[in-house]
N, CA and C atoms as a LAMMPS dump frame, in Angstrom:
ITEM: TIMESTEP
0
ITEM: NUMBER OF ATOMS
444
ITEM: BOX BOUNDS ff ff ff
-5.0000000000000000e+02 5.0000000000000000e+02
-5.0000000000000000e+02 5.0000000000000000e+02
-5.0000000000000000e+02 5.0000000000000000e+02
ITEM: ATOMS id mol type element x y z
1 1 1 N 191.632 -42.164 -367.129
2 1 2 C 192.166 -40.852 -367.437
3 1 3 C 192.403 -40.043 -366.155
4 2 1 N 191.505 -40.039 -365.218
5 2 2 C 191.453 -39.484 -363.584
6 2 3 C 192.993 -40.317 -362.973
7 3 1 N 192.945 -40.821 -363.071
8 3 2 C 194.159 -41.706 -362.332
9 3 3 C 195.49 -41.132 -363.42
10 4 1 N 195.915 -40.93 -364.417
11 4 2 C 196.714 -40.533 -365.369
12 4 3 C 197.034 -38.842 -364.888
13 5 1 N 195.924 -37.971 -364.703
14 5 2 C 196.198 -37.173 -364.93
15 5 3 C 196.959 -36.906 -362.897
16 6 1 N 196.23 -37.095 -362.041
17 6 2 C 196.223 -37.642 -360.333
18 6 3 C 197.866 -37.773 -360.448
19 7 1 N 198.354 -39.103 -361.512
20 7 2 C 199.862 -39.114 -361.692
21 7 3 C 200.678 -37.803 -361.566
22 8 1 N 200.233 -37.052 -362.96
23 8 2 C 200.667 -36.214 -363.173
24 8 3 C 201.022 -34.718 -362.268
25 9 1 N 200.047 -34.743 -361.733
26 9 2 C 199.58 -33.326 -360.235
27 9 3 C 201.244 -33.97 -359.087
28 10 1 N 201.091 -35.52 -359.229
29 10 2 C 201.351 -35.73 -358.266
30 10 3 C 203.528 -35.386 -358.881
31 11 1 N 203.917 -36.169 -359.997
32 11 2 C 204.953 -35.457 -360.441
33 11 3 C 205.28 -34.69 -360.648
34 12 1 N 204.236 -33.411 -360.383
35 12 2 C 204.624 -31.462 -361.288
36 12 3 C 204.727 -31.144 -359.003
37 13 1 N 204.337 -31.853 -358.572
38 13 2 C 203.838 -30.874 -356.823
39 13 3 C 205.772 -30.652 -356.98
40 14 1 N 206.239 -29.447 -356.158
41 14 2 C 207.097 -28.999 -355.65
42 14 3 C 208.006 -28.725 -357.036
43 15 1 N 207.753 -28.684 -358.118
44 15 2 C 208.509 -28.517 -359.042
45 15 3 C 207.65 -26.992 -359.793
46 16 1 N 208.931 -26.263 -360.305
47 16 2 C 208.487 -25.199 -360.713
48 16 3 C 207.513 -24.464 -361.446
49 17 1 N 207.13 -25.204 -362.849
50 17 2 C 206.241 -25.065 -363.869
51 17 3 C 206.218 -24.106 -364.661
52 18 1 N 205.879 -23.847 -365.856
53 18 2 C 205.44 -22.748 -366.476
54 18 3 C 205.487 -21.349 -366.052
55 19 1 N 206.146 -20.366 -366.436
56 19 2 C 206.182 -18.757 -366.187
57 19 3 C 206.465 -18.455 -367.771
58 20 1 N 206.534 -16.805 -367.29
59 20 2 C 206.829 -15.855 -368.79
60 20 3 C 208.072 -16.309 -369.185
61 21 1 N 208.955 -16.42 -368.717
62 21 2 C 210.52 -16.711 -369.256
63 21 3 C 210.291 -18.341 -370.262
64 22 1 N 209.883 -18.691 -369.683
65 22 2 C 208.979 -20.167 -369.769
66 22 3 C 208.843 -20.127 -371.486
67 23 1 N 207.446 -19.569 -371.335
68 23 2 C 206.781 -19.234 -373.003
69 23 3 C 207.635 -18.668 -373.774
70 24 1 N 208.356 -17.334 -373.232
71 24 2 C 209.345 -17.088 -374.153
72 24 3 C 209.909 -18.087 -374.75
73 25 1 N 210.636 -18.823 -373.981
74 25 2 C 211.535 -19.763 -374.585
75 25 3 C 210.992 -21.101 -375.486
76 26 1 N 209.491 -21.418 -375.021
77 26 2 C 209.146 -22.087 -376.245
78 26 3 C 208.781 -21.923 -377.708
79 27 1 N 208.574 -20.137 -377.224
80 27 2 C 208.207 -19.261 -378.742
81 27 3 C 209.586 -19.187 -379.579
82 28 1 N 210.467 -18.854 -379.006
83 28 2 C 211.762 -19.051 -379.374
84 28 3 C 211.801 -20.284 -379.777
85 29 1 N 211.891 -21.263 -379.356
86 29 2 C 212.292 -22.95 -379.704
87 29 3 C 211.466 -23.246 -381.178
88 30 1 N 210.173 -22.927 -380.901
89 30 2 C 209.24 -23.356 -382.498
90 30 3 C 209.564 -21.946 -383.438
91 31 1 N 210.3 -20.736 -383.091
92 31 2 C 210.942 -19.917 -384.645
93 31 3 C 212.155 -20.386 -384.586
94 32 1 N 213.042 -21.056 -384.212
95 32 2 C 213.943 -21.657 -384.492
96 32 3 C 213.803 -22.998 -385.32
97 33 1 N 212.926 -23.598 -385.016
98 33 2 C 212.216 -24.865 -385.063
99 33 3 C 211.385 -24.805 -386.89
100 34 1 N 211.293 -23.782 -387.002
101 34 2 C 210.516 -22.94 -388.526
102 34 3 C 211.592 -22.716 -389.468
103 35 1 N 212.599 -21.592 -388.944
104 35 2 C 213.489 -21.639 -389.816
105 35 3 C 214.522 -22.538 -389.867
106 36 1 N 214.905 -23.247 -389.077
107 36 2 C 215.466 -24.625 -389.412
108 36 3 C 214.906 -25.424 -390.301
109 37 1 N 213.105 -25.777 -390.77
110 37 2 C 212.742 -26.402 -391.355
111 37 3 C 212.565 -26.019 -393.029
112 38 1 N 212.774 -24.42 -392.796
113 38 2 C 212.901 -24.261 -394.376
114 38 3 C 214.22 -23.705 -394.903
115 39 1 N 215.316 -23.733 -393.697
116 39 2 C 217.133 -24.087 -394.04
117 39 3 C 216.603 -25.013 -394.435
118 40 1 N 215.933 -26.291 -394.041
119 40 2 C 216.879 -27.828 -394.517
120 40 3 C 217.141 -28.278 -395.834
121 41 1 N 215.968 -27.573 -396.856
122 41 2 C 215.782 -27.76 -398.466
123 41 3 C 216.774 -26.931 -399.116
124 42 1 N 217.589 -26.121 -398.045
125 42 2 C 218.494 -24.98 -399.212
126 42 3 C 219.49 -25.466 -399.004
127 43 1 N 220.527 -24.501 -400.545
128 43 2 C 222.251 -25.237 -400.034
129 43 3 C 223.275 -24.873 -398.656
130 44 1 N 221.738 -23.948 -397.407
131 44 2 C 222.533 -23.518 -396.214
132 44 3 C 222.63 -24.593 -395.063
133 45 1 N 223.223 -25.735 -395.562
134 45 2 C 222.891 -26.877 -394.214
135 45 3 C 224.001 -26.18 -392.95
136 46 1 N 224.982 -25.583 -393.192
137 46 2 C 225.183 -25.277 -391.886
138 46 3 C 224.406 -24.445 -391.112
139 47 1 N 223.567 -23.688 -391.86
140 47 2 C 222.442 -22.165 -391.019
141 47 3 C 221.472 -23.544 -390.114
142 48 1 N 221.225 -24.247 -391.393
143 48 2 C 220.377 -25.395 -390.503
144 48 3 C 220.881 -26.343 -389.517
145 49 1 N 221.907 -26.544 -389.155
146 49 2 C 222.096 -27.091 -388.256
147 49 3 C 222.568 -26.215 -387.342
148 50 1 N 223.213 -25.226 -387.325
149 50 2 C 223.018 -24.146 -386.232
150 50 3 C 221.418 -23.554 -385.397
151 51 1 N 220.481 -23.162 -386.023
152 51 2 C 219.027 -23.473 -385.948
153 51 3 C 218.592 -24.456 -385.18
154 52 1 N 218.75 -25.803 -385.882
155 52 2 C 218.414 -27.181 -385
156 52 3 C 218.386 -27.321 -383.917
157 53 1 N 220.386 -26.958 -383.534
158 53 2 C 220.707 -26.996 -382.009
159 53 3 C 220.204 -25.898 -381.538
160 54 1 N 220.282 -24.682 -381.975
161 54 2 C 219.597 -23.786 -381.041
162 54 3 C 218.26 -24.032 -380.622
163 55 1 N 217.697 -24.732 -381.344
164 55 2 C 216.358 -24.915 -381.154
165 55 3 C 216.168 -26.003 -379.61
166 56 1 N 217.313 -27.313 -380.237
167 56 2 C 217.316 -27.888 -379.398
168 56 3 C 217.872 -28.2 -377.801
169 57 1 N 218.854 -26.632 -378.075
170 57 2 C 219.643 -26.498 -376.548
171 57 3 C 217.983 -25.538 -375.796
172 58 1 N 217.399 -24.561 -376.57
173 58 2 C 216.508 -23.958 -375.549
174 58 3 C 215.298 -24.568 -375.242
175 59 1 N 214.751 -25.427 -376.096
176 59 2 C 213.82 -26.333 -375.237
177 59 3 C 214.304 -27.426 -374.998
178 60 1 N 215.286 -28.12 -374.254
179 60 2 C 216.021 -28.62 -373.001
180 60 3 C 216.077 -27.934 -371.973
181 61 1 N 216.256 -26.835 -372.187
182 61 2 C 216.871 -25.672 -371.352
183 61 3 C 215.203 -24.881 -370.887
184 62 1 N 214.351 -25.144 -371.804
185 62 2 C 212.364 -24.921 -370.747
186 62 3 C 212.056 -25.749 -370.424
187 63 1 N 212.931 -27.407 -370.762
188 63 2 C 212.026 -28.373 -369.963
189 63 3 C 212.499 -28.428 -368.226
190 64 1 N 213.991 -28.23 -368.711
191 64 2 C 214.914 -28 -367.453
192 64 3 C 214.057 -27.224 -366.41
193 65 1 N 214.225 -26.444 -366.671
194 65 2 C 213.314 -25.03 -366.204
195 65 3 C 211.598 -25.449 -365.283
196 66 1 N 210.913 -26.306 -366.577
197 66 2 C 209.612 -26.411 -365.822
198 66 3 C 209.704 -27.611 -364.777
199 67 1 N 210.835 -28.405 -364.866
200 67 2 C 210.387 -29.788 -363.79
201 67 3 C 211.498 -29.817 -362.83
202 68 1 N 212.104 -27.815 -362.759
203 68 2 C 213.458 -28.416 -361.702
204 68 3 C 212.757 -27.812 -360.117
205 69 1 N 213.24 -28.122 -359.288
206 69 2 C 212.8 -28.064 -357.653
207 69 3 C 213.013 -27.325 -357.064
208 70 1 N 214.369 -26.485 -358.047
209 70 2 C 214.903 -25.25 -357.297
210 70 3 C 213.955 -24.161 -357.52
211 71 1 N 213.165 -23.546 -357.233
212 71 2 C 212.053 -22.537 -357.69
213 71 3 C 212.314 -21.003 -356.722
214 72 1 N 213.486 -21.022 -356.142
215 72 2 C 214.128 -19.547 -356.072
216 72 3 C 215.161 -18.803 -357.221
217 73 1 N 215.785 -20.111 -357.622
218 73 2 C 216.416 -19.545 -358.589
219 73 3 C 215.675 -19.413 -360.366
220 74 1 N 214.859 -20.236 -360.043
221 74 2 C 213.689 -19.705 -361.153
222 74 3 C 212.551 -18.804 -360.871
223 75 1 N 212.904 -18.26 -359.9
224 75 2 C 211.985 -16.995 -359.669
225 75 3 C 212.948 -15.597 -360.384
226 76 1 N 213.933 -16.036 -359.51
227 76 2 C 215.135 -15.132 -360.04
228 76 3 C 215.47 -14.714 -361.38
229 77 1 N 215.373 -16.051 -361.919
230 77 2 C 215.907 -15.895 -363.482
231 77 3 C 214.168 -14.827 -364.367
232 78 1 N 213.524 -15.753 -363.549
233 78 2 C 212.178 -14.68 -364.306
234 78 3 C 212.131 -13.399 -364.046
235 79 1 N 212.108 -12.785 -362.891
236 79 2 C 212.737 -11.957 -362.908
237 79 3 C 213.285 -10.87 -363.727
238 80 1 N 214.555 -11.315 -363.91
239 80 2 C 215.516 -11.271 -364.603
240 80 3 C 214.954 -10.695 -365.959
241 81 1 N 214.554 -11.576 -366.497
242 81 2 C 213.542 -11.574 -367.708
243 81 3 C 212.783 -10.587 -367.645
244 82 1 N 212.104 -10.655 -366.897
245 82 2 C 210.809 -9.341 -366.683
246 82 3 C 211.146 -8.045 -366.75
247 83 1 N 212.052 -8.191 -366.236
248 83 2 C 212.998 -6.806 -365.845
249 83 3 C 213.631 -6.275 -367.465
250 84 1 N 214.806 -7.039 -368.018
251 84 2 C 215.161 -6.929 -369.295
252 84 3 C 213.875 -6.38 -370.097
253 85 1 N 212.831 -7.56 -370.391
254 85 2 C 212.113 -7.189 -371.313
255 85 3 C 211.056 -6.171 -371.582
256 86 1 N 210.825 -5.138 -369.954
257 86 2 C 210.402 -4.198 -369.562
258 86 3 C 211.201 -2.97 -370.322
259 87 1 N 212.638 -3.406 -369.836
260 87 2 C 213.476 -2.126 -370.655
261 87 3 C 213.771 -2.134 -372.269
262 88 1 N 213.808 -3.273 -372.429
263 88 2 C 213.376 -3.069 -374.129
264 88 3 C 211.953 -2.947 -374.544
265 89 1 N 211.097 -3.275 -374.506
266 89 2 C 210.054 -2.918 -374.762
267 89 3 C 208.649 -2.111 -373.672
268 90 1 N 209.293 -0.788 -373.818
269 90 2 C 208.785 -0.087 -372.981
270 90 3 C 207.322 0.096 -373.6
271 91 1 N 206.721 -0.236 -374.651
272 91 2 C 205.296 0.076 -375.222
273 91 3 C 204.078 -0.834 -374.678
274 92 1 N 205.272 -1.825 -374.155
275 92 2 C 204.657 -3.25 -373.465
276 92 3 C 204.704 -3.042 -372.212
277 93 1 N 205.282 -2.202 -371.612
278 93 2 C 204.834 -1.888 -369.652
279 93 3 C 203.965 -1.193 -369.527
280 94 1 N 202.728 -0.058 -369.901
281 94 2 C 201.616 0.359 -369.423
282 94 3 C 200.547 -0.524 -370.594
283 95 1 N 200.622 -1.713 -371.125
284 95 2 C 199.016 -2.233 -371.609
285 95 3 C 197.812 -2.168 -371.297
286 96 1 N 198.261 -2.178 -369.592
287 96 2 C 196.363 -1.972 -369.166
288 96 3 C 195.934 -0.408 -369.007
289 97 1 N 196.753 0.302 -368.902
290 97 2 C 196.709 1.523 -368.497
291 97 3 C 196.448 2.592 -369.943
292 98 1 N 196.373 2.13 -370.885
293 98 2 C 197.047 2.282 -372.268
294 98 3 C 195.135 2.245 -372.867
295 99 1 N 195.157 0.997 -372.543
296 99 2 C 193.571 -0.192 -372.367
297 99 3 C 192.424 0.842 -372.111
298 100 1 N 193.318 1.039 -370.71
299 100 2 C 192.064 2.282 -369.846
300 100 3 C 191.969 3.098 -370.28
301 101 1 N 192.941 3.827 -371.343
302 101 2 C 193.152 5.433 -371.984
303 101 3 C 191.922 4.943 -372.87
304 102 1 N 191.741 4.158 -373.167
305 102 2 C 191.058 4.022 -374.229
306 102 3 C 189.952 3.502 -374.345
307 103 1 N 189.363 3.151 -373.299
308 103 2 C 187.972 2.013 -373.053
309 103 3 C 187.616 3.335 -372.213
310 104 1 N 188.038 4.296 -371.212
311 104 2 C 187.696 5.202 -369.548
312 104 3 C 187.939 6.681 -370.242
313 105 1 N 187.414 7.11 -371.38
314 105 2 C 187.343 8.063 -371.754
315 105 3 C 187.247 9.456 -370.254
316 106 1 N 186.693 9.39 -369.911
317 106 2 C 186.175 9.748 -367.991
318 106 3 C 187.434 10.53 -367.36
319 107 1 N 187.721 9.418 -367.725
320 107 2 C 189.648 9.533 -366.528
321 107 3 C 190.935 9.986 -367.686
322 108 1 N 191.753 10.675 -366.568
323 108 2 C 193.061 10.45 -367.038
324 108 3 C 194.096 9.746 -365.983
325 109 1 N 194.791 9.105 -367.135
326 109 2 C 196.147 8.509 -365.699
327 109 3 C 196.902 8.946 -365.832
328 110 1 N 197.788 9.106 -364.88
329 110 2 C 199.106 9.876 -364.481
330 110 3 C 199.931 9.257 -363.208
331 111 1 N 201.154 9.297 -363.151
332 111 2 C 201.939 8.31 -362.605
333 111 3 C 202.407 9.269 -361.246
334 112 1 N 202.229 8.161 -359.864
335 112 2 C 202.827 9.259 -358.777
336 112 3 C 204.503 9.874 -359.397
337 113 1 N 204.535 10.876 -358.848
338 113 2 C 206.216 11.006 -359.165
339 113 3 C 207.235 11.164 -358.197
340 114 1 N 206.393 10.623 -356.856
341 114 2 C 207.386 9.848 -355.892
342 114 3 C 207.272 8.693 -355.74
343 115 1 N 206.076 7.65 -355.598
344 115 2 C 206.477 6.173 -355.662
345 115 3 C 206.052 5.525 -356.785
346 116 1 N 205.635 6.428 -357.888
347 116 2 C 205.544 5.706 -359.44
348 116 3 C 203.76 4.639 -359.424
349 117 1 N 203.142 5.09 -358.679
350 117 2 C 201.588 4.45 -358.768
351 117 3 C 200.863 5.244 -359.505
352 118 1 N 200.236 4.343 -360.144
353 118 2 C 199.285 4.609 -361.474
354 118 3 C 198.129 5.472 -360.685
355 119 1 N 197.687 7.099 -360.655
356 119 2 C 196.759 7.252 -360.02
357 119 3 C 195.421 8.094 -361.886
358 120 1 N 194.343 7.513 -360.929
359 120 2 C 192.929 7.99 -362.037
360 120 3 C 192.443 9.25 -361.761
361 121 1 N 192.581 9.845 -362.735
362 121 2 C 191.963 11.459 -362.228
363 121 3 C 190.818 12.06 -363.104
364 122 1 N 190.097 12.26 -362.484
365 122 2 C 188.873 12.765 -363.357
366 122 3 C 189.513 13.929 -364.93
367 123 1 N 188.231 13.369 -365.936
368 123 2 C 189.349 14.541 -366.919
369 123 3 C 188.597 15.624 -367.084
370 124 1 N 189.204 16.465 -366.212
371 124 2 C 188.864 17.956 -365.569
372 124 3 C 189.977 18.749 -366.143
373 125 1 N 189.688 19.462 -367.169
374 125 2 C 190.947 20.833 -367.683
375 125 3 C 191.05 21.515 -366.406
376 126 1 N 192.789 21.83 -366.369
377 126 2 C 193.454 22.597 -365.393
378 126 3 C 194.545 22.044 -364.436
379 127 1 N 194.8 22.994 -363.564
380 127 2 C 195.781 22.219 -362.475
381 127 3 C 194.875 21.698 -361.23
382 128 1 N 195.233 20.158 -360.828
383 128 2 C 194.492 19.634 -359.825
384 128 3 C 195.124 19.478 -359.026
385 129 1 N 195.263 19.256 -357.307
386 129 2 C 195.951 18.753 -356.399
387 129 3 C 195.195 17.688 -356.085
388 130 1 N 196.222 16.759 -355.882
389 130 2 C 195.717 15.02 -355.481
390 130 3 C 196.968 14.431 -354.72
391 131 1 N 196.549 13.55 -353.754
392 131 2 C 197.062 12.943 -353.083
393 131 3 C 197.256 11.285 -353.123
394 132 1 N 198.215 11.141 -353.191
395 132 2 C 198.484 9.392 -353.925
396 132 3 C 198.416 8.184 -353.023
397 133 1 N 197.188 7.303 -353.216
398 133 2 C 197.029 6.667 -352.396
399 133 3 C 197.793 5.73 -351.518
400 134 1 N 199.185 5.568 -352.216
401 134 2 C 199.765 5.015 -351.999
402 134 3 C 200.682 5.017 -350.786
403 135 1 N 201.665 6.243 -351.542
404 135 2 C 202.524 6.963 -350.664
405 135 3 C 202.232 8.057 -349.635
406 136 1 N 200.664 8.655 -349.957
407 136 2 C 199.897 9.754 -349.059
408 136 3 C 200.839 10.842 -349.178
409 137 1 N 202.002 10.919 -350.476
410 137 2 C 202.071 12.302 -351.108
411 137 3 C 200.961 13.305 -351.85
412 138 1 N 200.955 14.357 -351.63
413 138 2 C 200.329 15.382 -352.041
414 138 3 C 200.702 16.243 -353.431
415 139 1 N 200.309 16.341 -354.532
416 139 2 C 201.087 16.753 -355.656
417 139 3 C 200.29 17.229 -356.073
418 140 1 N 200.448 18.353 -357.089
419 140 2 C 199.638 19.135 -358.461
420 140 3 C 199.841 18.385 -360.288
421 141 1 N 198.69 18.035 -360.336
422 141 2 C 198.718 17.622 -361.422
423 141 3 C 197.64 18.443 -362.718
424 142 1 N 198.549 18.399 -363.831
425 142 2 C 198.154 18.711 -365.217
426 142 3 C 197.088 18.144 -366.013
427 143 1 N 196.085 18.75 -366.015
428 143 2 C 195.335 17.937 -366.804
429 143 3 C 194.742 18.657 -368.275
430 144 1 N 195.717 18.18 -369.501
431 144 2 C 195.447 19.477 -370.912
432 144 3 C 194.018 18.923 -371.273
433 145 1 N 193.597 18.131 -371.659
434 145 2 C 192.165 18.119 -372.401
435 145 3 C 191.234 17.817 -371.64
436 146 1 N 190.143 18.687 -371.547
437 146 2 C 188.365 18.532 -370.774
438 146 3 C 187.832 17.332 -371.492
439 147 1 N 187.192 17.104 -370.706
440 147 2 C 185.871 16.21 -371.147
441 147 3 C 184.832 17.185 -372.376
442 148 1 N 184.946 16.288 -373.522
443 148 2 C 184.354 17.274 -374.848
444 148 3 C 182.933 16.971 -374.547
């Protein structure tokens, strides 16, 4: 099994592997892969064979993806992805921060509003001045609810 898997390390080295764009596309491939399988019993065989191939052009198209060599342009394309799926689902870009609202009762967060860094501020009612570690801008920030 040591020698099998040794193979394997040794066929994945310099090839791209697995990312988010990645999973997407296999989550995609098995709901395609679902409703293709319960098209096939109805009188919609063309929905089902539209399904099929879709199913079967995008996982070609993640295997492509995980074993090709070019790994700038699959940085790119992720990317790509990241970026898109940031702007549609904006409820899904602060999770940890969201996390913290809610586990760090303590703190509030608030976003620089010159280089956009997540800064923690004690939750102190009133106006605070703070300086962002980032950018070493200086700003006044709002803070509506005290610590009860």
């Amino acid at each position: 099994m040591r020698n099998f898997s040794e193979r394997i390390s040794r066929f994945m080295y310099g090839r791209y592997g697995m990312d988010q764009l990645g999973r997407f596309l296999f989550i995609l491939s098995i709901v395609f892969w679902a409703i293709s399988l319960i098209l096939r019993w109805t009188p919609f065989r063309k929905a089902y064979f539209v399904f099929w191939l879709l199913n079967t052009i995008i996982y070609i198209f993640a295997f492509y993806r995980i074993l090709s060599r070019d790994t700038y342009r699959r940085t790119v394309e992720n990317e790509r992805y990241l970026h898109f799926r940031e702007k549609m689902l904006p409820f899904a870009r602060d999770g940890k921060a969201e996390f913290q609202k809610i586990t760090n009762p303590d703190y509030v967060f608030r976003k620089c509003r010159f280089c956009g860094a997540k800064l923690r501020l004690r939750r102190k009612r009133g106006k605070h001045t703070t300086r962002c570690p980032k950018c070493g801008k200086t700003m006044t920030v709002r803070v509506l609810f005290g610590k009860q």
